[in-house]
N, C-alpha and C positions, 0 to 999 in steps of 0.2 A: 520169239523175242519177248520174254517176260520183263526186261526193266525198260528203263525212260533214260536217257540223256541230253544233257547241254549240249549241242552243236553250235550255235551259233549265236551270238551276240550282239546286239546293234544300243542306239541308242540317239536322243536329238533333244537340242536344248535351242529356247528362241533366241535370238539375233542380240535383244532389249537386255541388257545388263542394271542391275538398279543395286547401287552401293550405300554401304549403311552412310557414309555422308551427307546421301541425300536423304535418305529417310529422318538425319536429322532436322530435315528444316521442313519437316512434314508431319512429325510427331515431336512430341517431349520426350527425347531417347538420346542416346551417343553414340557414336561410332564404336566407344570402349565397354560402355555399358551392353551392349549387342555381344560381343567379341568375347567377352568374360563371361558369361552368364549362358551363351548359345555354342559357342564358336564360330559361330556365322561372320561372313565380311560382304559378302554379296548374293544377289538372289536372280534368276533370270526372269522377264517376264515376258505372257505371251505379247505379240502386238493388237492391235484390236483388228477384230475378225479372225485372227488366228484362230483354229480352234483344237480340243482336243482329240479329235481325230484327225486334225494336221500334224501335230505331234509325235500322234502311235502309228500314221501313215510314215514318216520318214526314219524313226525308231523301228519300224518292220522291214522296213525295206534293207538295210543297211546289216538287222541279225537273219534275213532270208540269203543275203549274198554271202555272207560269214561262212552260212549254213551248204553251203554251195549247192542248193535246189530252187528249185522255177516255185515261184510265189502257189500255181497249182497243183504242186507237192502240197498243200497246208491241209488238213482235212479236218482241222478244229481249231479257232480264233476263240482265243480266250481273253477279256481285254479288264484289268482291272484297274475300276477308276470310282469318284466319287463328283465329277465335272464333265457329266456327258456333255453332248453338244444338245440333247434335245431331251423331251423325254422318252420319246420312241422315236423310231425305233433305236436300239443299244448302239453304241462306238462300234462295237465288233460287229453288225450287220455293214454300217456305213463303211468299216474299214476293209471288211471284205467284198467290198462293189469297189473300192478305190484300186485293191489290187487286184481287181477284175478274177476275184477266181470265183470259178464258174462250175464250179462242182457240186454245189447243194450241200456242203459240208456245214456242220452246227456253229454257231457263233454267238457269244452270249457275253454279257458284261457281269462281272462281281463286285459287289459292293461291301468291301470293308474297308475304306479308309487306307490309313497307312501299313496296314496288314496285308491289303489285297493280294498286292503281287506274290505272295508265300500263299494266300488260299488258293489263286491263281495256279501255281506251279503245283500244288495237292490235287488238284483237281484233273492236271495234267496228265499228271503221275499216272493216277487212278483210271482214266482211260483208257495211257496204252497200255497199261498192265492188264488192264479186261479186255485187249484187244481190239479197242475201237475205235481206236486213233493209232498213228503211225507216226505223223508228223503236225505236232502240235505249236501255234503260235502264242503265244503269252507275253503281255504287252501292259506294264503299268505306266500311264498317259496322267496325267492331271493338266487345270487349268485354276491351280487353287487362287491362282491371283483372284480371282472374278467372286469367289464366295470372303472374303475379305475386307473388314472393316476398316477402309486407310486413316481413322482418325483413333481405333484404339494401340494402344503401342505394345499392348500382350502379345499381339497375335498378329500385327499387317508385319512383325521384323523377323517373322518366322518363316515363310514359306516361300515358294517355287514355283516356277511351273517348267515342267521336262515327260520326256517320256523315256523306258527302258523296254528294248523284249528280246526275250529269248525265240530260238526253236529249239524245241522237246524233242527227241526222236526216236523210234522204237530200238534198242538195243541187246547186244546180246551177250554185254558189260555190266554191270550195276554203273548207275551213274546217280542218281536220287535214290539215298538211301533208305530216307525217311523223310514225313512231314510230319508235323505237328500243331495243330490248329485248333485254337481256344477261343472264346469268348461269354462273357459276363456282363448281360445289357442293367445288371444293376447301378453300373456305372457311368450310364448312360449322359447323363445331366452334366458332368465334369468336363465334358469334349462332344460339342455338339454342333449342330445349325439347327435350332428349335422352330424352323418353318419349313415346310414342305407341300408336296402334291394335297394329300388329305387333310393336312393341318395348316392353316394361315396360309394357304395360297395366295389371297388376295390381300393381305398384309405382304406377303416375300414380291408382288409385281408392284406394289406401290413406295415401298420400302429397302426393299433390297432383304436378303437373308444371308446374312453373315455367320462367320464362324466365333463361339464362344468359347472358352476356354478357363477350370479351373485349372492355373501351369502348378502350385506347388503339390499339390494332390496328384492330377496328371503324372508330372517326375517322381512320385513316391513309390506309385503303383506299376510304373514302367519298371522301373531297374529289375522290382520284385519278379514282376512275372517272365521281363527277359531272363533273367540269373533260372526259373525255374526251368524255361522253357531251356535253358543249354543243360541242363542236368538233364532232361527227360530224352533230348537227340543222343546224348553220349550215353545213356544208360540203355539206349533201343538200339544202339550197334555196336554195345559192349566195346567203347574206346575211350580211353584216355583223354583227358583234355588236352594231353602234349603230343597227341598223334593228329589234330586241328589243325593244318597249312595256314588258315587264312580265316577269320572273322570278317564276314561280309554285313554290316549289319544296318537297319533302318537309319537314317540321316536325319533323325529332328535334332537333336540337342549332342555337344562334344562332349558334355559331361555324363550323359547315360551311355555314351559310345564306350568309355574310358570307364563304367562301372560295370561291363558289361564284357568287359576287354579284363581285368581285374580277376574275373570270375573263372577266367581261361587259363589265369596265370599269362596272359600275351603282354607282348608288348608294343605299342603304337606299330612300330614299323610291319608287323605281323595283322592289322586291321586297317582295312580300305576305309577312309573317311575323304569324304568327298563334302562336308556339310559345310566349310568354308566356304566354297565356290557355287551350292547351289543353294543352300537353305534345305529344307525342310518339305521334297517335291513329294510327300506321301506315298503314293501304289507306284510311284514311278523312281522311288530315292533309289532299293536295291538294287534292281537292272539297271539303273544310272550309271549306279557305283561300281556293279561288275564289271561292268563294257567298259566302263575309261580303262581298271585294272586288267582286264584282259588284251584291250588295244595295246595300253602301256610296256607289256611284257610283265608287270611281278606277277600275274596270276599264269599259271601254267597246266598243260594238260597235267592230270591225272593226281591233281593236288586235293586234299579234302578240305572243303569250306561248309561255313558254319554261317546261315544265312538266317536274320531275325527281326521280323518286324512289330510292332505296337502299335495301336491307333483306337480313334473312336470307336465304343463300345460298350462296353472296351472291346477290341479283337487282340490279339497277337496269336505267335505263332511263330517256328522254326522249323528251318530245312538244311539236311546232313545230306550233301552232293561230292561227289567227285566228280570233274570237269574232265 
């Protein structure tokens, strides 16, 4: 069994709904100014204590039964986030004692932002194609609410918090045709949280460490490198843009969805945007987005999707799957 496929799909969003009309009496913002500018209308959030490995615990459980195998089928948890719950040990060690499996199988968290979930499923790939996984879990969780400035208004009317995951499973189909995974830390400064472990530790527990953001720079260099990265998927499996079922793509902004959608020659009804309903849930937007479209029915077996995310980093990155 030399390829990797999608079997199963899951997905979990918290209870806490937060509407951009409350965010107006929270910030200097609008409901229309949100709506125009983002396409966002509402955002989910965790409840306090929730955490992001409650998240990826009921987003796995949900693509495990999809998947129709016992949680100790999993022989590699892949969990990509940027809002562990600690700093050690990883989501994916916590998440695989949640689902009690008891195999001694590898479990490890990725860290790129809103790219994760595509370095996530590359790395998946890569396994069982070397044969060393068979059934792989992939899980992007955030709890972006908590790294969140709610008094600046760039960045608290942007984001989410959800989890999405796949199981990967060894096949003897092609199902992941390609990934494609970039990144460029010279752009580091433009999308960031400038305090961490080694740096301002003791400034981010006195302080809090929030997410910064330059958004018109940020949006310049997103579209660029999405539009590069769907030329380099269709140029690695010699196809067509119009042989592309379905645009699966990262959920921060309608307007990059729509320049990205553009570049396909698609048309909305042919791209899954789910960004009204959840905001901007980073490692966890795509798998979000799959699993409602998969629940829903318009995504169908054996259709090819074109799956792209962007994030701090800069990272992005693209994957050519049939489902």
């Amino acid at each position: 069994m030399n390829y990797a496929r999608i079997v199963g799909t899951g997905s979990y969003l918290p209870a806490r709904v937060l509407e951009n009309s409350e965010l107006e009496q929270m910030v200097d913002t609008t409901d229309q100014w949100i709506r125009e500018r983002t396409g966002i209308e509402r955002r989910h959030i965790a409840a306090e204590g929730e955490t992001t490995c409650d998240l990826a615990e009921s987003a796995a459980r949900h693509a495990i039964e999809a998947a129709g195998i016992e949680a100790n089928d999993i022989d590699l948890i892949i969990v990509a986030t940027t809002t562990a719950d600690c700093v050690f040990p990883s989501v994916a060690c916590l998440l695989q004692q949640r689902l009690k499996i008891t195999n001694a199988s590898p479990a490890f968290d990725v860290q790129a932002v809103c790219a994760g979930f595509v370095y996530a499923l590359g790395i998946a790939n890569t396994f069982i194609k070397a044969g060393s996984a068979r059934n792989v879990l992939v899980v992007g969780a955030e709890t972006f609410s908590r790294i969140l400035n709610w008094k600046d208004r760039n960045t608290c009317v942007l984001f989410g918090d959800g989890a999405g995951a796949v199981v990967v499973q060894a096949s003897e189909t092609p199902g992941i045709h390609s990934t494609h995974l970039h990144a460029d830390g010279r752009y580091a400064e433009l999308l960031h949280v400038p305090q961490g472990i080694s740096r301002g530790y003791t400034e981010m527990q006195e302080q809090g460490a929030f997410v910064e953001m330059r958004g018109s720079e940020v949006f310049r260099t997103a579209v660029t490198k999405l539009s590069e990265v769907v030329d380099e998927a269709l140029l690695a499996n010699n196809l067509d843009k119009s042989e592309i079922d379905w645009l699966v793509p990262h959920q921060a902004n309608l307007r990059i969805i729509k320049a990205t959608a553009r570049k396909l020659s698609m048309t909305l009804d042919k791209v899954v945007v789910t960004v009204q309903d959840h905001g901007n849930t980073s490692a966890a937007s795509i798998p979000l987005a799959l699993d409602v479209a998969v629940r829903d029915g318009r995504i169908k077996a054996g259709e090819k999707l074109l799956l792209e995310g962007f994030g701090g980093g800069f990272t992005w990155g693209g994957a050519l799957i049939t489902l």
